[in-house]
C-alpha positions as CSV (number, residue, x, y, z in Angstrom):
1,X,0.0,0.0,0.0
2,X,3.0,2.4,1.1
3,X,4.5,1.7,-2.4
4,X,1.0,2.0,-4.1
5,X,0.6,5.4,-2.3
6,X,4.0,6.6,-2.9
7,X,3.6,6.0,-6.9
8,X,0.3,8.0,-6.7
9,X,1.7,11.1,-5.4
10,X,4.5,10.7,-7.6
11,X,1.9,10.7,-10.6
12,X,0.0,13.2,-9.2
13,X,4.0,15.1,-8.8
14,X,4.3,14.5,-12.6
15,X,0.6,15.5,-13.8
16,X,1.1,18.9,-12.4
17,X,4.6,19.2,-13.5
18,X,3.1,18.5,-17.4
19,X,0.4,20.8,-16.5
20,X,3.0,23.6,-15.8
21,X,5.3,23.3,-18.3
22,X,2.3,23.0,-21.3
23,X,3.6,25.7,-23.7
24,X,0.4,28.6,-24.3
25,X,-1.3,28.6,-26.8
26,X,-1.2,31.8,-28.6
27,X,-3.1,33.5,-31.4
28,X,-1.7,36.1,-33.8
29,X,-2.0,38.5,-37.1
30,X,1.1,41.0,-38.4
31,X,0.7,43.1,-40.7
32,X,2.5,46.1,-42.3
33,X,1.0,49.8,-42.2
34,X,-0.6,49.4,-46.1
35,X,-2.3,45.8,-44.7
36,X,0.2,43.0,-46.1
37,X,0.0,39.9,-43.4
38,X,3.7,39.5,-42.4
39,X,2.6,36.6,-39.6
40,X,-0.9,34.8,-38.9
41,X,-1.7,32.3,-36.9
42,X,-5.5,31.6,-36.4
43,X,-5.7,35.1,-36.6
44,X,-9.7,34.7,-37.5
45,X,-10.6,33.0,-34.6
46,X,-13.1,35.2,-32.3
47,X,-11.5,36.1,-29.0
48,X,-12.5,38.3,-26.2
49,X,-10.5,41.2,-26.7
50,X,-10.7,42.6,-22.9
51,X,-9.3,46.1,-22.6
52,X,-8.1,46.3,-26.1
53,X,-12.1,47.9,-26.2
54,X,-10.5,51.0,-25.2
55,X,-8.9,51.6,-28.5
56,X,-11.9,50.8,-30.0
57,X,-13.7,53.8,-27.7
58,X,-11.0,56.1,-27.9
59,X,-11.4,55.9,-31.8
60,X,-14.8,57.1,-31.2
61,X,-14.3,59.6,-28.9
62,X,-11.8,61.3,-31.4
63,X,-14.5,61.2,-34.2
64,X,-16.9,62.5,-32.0
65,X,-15.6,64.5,-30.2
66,X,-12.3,66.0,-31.4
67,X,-8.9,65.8,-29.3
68,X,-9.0,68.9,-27.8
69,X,-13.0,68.6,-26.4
70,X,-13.6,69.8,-23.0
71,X,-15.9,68.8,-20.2
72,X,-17.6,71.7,-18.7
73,X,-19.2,71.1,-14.7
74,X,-21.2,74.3,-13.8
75,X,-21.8,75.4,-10.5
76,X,-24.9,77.2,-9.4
77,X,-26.5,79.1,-6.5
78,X,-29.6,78.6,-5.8
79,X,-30.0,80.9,-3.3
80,X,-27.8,84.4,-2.3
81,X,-24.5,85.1,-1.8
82,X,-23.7,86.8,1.5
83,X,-20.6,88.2,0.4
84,X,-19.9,90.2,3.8
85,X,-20.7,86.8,5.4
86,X,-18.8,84.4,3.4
87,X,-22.2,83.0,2.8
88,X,-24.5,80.9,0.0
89,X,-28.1,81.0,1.7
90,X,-28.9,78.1,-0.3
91,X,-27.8,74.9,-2.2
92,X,-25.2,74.6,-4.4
93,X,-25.9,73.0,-7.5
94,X,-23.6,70.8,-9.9
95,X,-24.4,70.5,-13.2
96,X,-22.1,67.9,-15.0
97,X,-22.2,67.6,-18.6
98,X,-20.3,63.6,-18.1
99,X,-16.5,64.8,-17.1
100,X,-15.2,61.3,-16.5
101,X,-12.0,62.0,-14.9
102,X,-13.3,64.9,-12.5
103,X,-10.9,64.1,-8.4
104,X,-10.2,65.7,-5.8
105,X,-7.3,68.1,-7.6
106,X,-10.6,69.3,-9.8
107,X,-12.6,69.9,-6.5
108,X,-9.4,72.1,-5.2
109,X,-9.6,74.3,-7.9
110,X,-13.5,75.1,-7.9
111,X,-13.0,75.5,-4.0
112,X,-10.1,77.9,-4.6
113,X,-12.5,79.9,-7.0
114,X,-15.3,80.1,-4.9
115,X,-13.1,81.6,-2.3
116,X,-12.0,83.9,-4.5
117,X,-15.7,84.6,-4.8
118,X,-16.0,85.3,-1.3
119,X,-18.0,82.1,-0.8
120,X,-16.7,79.8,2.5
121,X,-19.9,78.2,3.8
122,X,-23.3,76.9,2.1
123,X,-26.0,76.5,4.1
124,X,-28.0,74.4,2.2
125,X,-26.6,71.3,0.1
126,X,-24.8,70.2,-2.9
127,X,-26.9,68.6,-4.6
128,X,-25.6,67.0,-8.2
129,X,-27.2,66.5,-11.7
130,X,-26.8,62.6,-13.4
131,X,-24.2,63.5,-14.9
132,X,-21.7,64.6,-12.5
133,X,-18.9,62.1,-11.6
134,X,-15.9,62.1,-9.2
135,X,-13.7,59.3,-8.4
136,X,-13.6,56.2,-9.8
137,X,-15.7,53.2,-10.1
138,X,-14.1,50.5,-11.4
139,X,-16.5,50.9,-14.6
140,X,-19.9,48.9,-14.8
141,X,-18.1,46.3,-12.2
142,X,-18.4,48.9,-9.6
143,X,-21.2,51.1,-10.7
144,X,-24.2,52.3,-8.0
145,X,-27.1,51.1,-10.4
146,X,-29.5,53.1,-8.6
147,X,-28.8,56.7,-10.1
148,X,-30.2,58.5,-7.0
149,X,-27.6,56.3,-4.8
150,X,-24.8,57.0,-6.9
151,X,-25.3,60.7,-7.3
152,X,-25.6,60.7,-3.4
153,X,-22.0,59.1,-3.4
154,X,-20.9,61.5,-5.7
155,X,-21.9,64.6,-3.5
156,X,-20.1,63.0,-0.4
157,X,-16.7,62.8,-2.3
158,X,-17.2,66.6,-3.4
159,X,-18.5,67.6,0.2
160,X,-15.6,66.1,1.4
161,X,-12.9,67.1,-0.9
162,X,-14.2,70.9,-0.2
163,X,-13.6,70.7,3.5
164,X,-10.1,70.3,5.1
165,X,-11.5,68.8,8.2
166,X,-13.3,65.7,6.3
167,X,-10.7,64.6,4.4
168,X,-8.7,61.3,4.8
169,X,-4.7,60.2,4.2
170,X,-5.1,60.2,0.6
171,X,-6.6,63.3,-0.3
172,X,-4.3,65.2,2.5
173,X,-1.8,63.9,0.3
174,X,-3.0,64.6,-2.6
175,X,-3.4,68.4,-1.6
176,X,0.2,68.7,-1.0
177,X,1.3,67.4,-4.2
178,X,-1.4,69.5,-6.0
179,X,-0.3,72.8,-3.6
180,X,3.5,72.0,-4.8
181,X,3.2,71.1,-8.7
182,X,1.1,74.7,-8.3
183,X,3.2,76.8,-6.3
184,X,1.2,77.4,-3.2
185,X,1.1,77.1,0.5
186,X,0.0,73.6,1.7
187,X,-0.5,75.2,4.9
188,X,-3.5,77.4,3.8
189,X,-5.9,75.1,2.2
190,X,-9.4,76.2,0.2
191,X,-12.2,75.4,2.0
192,X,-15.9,75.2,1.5
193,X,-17.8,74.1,4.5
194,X,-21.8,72.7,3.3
195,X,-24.0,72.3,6.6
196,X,-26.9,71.2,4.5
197,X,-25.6,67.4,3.5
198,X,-26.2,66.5,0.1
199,X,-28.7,66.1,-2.5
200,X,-28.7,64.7,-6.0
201,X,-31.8,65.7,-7.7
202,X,-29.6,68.5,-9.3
203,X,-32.1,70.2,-11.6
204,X,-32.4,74.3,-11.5
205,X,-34.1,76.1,-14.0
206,X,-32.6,79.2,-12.8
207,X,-29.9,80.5,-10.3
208,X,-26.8,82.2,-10.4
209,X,-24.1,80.9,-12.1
210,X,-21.1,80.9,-10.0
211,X,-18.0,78.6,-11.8
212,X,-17.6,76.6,-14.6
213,X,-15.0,74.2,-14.3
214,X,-13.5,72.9,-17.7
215,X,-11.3,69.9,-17.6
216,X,-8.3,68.7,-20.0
217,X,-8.3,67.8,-23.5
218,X,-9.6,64.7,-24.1
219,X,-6.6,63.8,-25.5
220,X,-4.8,64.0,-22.0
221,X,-8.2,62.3,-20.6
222,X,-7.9,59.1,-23.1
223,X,-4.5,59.2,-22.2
224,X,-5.1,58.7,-19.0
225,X,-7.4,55.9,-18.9
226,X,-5.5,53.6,-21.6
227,X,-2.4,53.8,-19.4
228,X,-3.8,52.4,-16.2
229,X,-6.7,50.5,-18.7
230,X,-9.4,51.9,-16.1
231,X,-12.4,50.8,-16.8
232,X,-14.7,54.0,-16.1
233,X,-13.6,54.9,-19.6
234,X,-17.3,53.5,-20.0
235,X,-18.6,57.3,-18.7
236,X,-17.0,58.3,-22.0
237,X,-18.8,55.8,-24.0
238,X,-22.0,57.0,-22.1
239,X,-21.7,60.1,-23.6
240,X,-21.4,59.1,-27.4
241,X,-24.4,56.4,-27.9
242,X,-25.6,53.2,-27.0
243,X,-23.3,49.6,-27.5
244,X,-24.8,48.9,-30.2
245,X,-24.0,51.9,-31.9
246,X,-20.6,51.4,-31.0
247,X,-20.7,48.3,-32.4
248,X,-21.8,50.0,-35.8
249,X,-19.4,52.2,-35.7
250,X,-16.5,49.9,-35.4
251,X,-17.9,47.6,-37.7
252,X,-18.2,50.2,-40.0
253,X,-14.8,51.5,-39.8
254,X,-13.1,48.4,-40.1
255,X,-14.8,47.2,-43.1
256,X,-16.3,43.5,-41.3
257,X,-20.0,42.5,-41.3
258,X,-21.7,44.1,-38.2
259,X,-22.3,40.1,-36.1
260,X,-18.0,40.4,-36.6
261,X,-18.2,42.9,-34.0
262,X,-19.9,42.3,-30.1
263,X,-19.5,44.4,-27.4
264,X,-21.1,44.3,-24.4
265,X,-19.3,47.5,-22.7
266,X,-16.9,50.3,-23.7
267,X,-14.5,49.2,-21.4
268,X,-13.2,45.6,-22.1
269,X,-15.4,44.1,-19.1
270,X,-18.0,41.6,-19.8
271,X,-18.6,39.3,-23.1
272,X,-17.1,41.0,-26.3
273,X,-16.3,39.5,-29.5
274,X,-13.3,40.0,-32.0
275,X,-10.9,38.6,-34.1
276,X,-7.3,39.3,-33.9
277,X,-7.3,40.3,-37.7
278,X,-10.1,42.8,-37.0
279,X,-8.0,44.3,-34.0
280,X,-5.5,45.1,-36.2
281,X,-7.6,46.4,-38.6
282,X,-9.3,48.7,-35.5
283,X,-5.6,49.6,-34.5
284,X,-4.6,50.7,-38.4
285,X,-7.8,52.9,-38.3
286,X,-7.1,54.7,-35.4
287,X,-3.5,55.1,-36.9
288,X,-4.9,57.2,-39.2
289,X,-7.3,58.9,-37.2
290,X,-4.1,60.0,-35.2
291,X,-1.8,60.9,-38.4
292,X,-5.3,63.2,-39.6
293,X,-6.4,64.6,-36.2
294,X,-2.2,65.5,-36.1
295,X,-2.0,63.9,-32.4
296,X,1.1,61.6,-31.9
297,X,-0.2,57.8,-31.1
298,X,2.1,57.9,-27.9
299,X,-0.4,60.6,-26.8
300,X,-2.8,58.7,-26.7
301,X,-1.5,55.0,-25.9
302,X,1.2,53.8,-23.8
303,X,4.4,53.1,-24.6
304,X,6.3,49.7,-23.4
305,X,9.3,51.4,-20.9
306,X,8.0,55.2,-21.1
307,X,5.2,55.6,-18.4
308,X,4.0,54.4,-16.1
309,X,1.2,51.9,-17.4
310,X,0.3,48.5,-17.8
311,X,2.1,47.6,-20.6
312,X,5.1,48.5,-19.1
313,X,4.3,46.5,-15.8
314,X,3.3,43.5,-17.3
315,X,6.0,42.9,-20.3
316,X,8.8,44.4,-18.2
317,X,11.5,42.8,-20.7
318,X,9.8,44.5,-23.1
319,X,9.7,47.4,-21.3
320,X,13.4,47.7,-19.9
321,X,15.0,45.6,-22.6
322,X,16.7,46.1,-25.8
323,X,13.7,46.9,-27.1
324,X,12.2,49.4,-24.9
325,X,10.0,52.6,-26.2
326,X,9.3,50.3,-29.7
327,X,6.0,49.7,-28.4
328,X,3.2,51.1,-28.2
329,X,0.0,50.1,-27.7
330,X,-2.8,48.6,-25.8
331,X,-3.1,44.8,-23.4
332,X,-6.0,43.0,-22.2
333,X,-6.8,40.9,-19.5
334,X,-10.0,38.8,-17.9
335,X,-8.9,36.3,-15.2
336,X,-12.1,34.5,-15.5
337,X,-15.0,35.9,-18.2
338,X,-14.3,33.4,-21.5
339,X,-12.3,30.9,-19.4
340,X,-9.9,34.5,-19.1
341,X,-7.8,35.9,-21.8
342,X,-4.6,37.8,-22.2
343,X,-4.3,40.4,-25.3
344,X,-1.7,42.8,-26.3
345,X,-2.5,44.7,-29.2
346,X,-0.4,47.9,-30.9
347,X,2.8,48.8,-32.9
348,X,6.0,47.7,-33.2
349,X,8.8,49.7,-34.8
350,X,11.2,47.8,-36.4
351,X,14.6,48.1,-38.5
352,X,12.6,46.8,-41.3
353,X,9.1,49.0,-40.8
354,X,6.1,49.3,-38.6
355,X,4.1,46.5,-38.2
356,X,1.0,46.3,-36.4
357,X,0.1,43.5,-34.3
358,X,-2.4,41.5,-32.3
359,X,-0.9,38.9,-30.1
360,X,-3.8,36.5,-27.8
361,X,-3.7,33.9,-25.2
362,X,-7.4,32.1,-25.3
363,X,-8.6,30.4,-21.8
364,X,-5.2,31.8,-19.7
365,X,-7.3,31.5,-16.5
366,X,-4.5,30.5,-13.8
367,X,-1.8,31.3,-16.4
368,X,-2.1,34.5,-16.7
369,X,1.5,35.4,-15.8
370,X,3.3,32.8,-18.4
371,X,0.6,33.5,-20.8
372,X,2.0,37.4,-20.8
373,X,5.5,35.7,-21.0
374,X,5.0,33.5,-24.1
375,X,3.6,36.8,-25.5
376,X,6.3,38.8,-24.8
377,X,8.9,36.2,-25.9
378,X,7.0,36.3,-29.3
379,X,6.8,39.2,-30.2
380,X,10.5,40.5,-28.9
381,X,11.4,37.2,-31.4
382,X,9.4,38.8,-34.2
383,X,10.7,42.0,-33.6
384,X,14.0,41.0,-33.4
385,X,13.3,39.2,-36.8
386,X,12.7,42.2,-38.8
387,X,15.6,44.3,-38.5
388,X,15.7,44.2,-34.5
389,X,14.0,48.0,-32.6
390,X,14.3,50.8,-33.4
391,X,12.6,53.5,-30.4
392,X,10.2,55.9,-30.5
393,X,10.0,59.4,-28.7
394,X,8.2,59.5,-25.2
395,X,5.3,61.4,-24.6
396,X,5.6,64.3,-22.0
397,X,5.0,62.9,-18.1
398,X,1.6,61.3,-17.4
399,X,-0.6,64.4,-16.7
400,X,-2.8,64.6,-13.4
401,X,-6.8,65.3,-13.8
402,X,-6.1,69.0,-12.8
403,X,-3.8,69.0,-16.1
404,X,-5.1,71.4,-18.6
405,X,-8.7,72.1,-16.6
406,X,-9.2,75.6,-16.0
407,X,-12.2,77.7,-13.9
408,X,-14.0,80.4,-15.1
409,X,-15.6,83.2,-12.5
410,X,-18.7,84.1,-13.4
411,X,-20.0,85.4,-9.9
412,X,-23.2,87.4,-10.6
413,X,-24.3,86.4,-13.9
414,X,-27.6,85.1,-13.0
415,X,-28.6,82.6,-16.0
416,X,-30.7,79.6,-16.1
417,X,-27.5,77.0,-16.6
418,X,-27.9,75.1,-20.5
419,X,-28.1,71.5,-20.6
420,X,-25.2,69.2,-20.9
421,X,-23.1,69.0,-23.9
422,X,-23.8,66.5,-26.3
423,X,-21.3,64.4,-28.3
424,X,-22.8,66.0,-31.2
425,X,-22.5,69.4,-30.0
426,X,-19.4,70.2,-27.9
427,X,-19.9,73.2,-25.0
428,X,-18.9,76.7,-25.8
429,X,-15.0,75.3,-25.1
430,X,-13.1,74.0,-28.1
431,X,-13.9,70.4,-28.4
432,X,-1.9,57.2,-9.3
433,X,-5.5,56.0,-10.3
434,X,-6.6,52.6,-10.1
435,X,-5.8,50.4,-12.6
436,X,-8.3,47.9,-14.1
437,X,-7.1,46.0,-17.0
């Protein structure tokens, strides 16, 4: 029995050790700038493309909306200002218009400018519109689907980011950094005290228009969100249509049959459908978009050993190698959805050319980690291959959400405030976060 037992385990010993060392399985497509297939390998298989979605919805938001569009949020009295007081008799009212990167570094500078208005304490409430965000979410994973809950949550994070003496470790810290990228004294803090709570019905047909806070480009914005592939890039797809329209619109532009095309989000999260050759297709098109709109790629995606992202934290070879800064472009990864998948999709410069890729691990759940490094290892081979790397230039630092916003003063212009922007028709503006991959 002892020997029976001991050949068991040693089977079991050896199972496991086959199981280990099974090479990935990997799916592929090459091809040059003009479309020639250099490499393929099952490349018309249909694979859940996870985060590589992003391209897909920054493509749109470019079309849409232009790289330069702006998010306006508009804040509003409803009440009177008590300028010898310090005073708002009244709520303050935010009107978003679906600024998807809006933190505590955007509340900083609308609290700053209603200082500057003379404005230190509400009475009454902030109370927020639908379309007013702040923080993240985690995308549709984390979303509060009751939309009176979630704007609730949303008026506590701005309530609290107002007031000095609510705030936690991290936004304490994040006032010092914002105070010393901007020059001032960490020591003398803007504050907005609101005794009233909050509210999120957010609806005023008139009041006095106090602020309007404009974020970054959306450029900077998209930026953003493809480097730590966070997954509330779905409040920009929220803004441009319905999934099914973004289906349309991807089908459309690269050329396939609509049923080649399933999305169930804008972020990567949940059951989509693509094939490698149609992600490189997708990744050509918004080449182009980039060459016409005259914004660099590498503004928009990350580059493999440049920022912080997670290309560069998953393909670190890739990343600090040789071959560092010949990449750039976009991964993907679902530990369980589809029986998981790992995906990186972009461009590699090469002594022979650019080649676009799309490189695909099917069913990696519990081999995540060596499905990234069979990856890596083939396309560093491929690259190597074709005339070995050549680099590409770095985009400027990361930017922070206060990058590029501005706030306008408009103290006692008493308007009824407009509705929010839509994708159609942009406002009167020219058109370490969490990751989630």
């Amino acid at each position: 029995m002892l020997a029976v037992s001991v050949l068991s385990d040693g089977a079991q010993t050896a199972s496991r050790r086959r199981r280990v060392n099974k090479p990935v399985a990997l799916v592929w497509d090459v091809e040059t700038l003009d479309g020639q297939v250099r490499e393929s390998n099952l490349a018309d298989d249909v694979i859940n493309p996870a985060s590589v979605v992003k391209v897909a919805t920054s493509l749109w938001a470019l079309e849409r909306l232009g790289p330069e569009f702006r998010f306006e949020t508009r804040f509003i009295a409803r009440g009177t200002v008590d300028v010898a007081r310090h005073v708002l008799q009244g709520d303050l009212v935010v009107q978003g218009s679906g600024d998807p990167d809006f933190h505590a570094e955007n509340a900083f500078l609308v609290a700053r400018a209603l200082n500057d208005l003379q404005i230190e304490r509400v009475t009454g409430a902030i109370v927020v519109n639908q379309r007013f965000w702040m923080g993240w979410e985690n995308g549709s994973a984390g979303r509060e689907s009751d939309p009176m809950k979630r704007g609730i949550l949303m008026a506590t994070r701005l309530r609290q980011a107002f007031n000095p003496k609510r705030w936690d470790g991290l936004i304490k810290r994040t006032w010092r950094e914002f105070a010393l990228r901007r020059g001032l004294d960490a020591r003398q803090p803007p504050q907005v005290v609101v005794a009233g709570g909050v509210g999120a019905d957010g609806e005023v047909e008139q009041g006095e228009m106090l602020v309007v806070h404009r974020s970054g480009s959306l450029a900077d914005t998209l930026r953003r969100f493809n480097c730590y592939s966070n997954n509330d890039i779905e409040r920009i797809g929220s803004n441009l249509g319905s999934t099914d329209e973004f289906a349309a619109f991807v089908a459309g532009r690269c050329g396939v049959p609509r049923e080649a095309v399933q999305f169930e989000t804008t972020s990567g999260l949940g059951t989509n459908r693509l094939t490698p050759r149609v992600i490189v297709r997708l990744l050509r098109e918004f080449g182009q978009t980039c060459e016409r709109l005259a914004v660099p790629m590498e503004s928009l995606l990350p580059v493999a050993g440049c920022e912080p992202s997670t290309v560069t934290h998953q393909f670190p070879v890739l990343a600090d190698g040789p071959s560092s800064s010949s990449v750039v472009g976009k991964t993907g990864t679902l530990t369980n959805t589809d029986g998981g998948v790992a995906v990186l999709a972009g461009f590699a410069r090469t002594g022979q050319g650019e080649f676009i890729f799309c490189v695909a691990a099917p069913r990696a759940a519990g081999k995540l980690k060596g499905s990234r490094h069979a990856e890596e290892k083939w396309l560093l081979e491929f690259i190597e291959g074709h005339g070995g790397p050549q680099p590409r230039q770095c985009a400027p630092e990361l930017p922070t959400p206060d990058a590029g916003a501005s706030v306008m003063l408009l103290g006692d212009r008493v308007i009824p405030p407009p509705g929010g922007p839509s994708p159609s028709t942009p406002p009167s503006s020219s058109a370490a976060p969490r990751s989630a991959d």
